[in-house]
Every structure is written in C-alpha cells, then in structure tokens.
N, C-alpha and C positions, 0 to 999 in steps of 0.2 A: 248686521251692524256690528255684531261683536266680531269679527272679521276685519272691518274698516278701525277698527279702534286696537287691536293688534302692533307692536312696536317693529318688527320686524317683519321681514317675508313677504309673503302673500299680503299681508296683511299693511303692509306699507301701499304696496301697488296698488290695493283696492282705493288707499285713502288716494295715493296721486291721482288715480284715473277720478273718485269725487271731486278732486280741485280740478281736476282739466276738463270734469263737467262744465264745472263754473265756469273754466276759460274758454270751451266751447260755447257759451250763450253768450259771455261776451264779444269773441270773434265775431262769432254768425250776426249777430247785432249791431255792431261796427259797420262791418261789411256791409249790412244790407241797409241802413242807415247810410253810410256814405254813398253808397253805389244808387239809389233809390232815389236819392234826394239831390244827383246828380252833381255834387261835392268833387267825387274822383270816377277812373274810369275803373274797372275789375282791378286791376293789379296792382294800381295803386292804393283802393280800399284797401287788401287783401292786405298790404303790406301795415298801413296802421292799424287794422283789424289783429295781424299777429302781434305790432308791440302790447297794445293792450293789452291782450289775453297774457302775453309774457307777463307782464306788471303784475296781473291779477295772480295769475299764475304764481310767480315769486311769494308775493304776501301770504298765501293761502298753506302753499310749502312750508314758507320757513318757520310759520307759527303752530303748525298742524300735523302734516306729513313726518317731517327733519325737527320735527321739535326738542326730540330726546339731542339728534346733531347739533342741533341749530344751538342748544344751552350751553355744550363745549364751549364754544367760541361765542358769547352773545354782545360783545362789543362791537358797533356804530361801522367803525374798520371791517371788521370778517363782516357783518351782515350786504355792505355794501360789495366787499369782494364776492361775496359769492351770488350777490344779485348781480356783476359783471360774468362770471364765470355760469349761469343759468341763463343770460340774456345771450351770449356767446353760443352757448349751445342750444338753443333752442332757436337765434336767429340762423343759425345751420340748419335746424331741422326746417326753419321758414323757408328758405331754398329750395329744399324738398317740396314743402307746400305750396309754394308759388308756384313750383314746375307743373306740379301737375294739376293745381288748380288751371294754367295758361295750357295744357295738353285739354283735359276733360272742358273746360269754359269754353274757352276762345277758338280752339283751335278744332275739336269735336262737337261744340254747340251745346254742350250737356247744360244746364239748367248751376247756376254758379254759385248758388247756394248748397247743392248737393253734392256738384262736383267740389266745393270746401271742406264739406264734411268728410267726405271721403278720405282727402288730402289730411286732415289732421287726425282724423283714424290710422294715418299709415307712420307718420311720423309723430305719434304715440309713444311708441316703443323705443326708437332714438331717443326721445327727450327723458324716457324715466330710467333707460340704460346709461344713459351717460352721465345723468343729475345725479343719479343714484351713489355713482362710484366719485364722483367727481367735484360737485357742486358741496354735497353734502356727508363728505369723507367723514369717516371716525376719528381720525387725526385731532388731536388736541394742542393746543398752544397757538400760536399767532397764526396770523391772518396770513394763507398761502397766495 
C-alpha cells in the first residue's frame, strides 16, 4: 500500500490500475446489467459500459491518482478540459475494446464477460500512457 500512495513512478501506476479497478467493476457491471436484462445488445452495452467506467474513471484520477497535477490547475475550466482530453483518450482506447471485445464475443463465441475483461486488460496500458503524459501534464497555468 505504501507503493500505491507514492507521488510518482511506479507508484502512480499502481494507484491508476486501483482506480481502473473500480472502473473495471463498473464496466463489467454495466455491461452485464445491460446485456442481462436485455436493455442493449453486446456492443452496445459494452459502449455505455465503457462511458461509465470513463466517468468513474476520471473522478477517481483527478482526486487521487493526478492529485499532486490536478492542484496545478484546479479551476472548474482545466478539470473539465482534462475530463475532455481523458474521455478522448480513453474513448480511443474503447475502440480498442469494443474490437476485440466483437473478435473474442461475437465473432469467436468466447463467454462476453471474459472476453471484456480481457479487452480492458489490454488497453490498460493506452489509457495510463497517454493520461499520464497528457491528460495530466505538469504544466502549469491555464487550461490547455
């Protein structure tokens, strides 16, 4: 735990992948909530399955993870830019996950719960490479 609470490094990544815990049981939860209760069909769950988790995702970041970044800029403007610029990247990496959530589900038969998880195990790594450099720059002063 003294790891996850770390400012930098390693120690950032362990707290992102804890928030994408959280975004993981919301996804999976979404999804098998929608898809379950016959609401939407796979891909379409999968798709509001990934806003939310983004949503969660964001909040959990900005207060936690990017905390030290996030107080640079903590004006209404920057929080909301960089919840475009984190929804942005990560609905890229959803592309990624819809792909091969519709390869592994739909189109191999695999079990769509599993084949999800999979899918946001792989674009993992997208979302905290890019959030990392990007989302929650060290840049100081107005909202980019």
């Amino acid at each position: 735990w003294r790891l996850a609470w770390a400012p930098t490094g390693f120690g950032r990544f362990v707290r992102f992948c804890l928030v994408g815990g959280s975004g993981v049981v919301v996804n999976m939860g979404v999804l098998w909530w929608l898809k379950e209760s016959g609401l939407l069909g796979t891909l379409r769950a999968g798709a509001v399955a990934v806003e939310c988790a983004i949503v969660n995702n964001f909040l959990w970041n900005e207060i936690w993870t990017f905390r030290d970044r996030s107080a640079l800029r903590p004006r209404l403007r920057a929080r909301l830019w960089r919840l475009v610029h984190f929804n942005f990247i990560c609905g890229a990496g959803a592309v990624f996950q819809l792909g091969i959530l519709w390869l592994l589900a739909i189109r191999l038969g695999w079990n769509y719960l599993l084949a999800n998880f999979i899918a946001i195990g792989i674009v993992t790594f997208w979302n905290y490479g890019l959030n990392t450099t990007w989302t929650w720059t060290r840049l100081t002063g107005a909202a980019r």
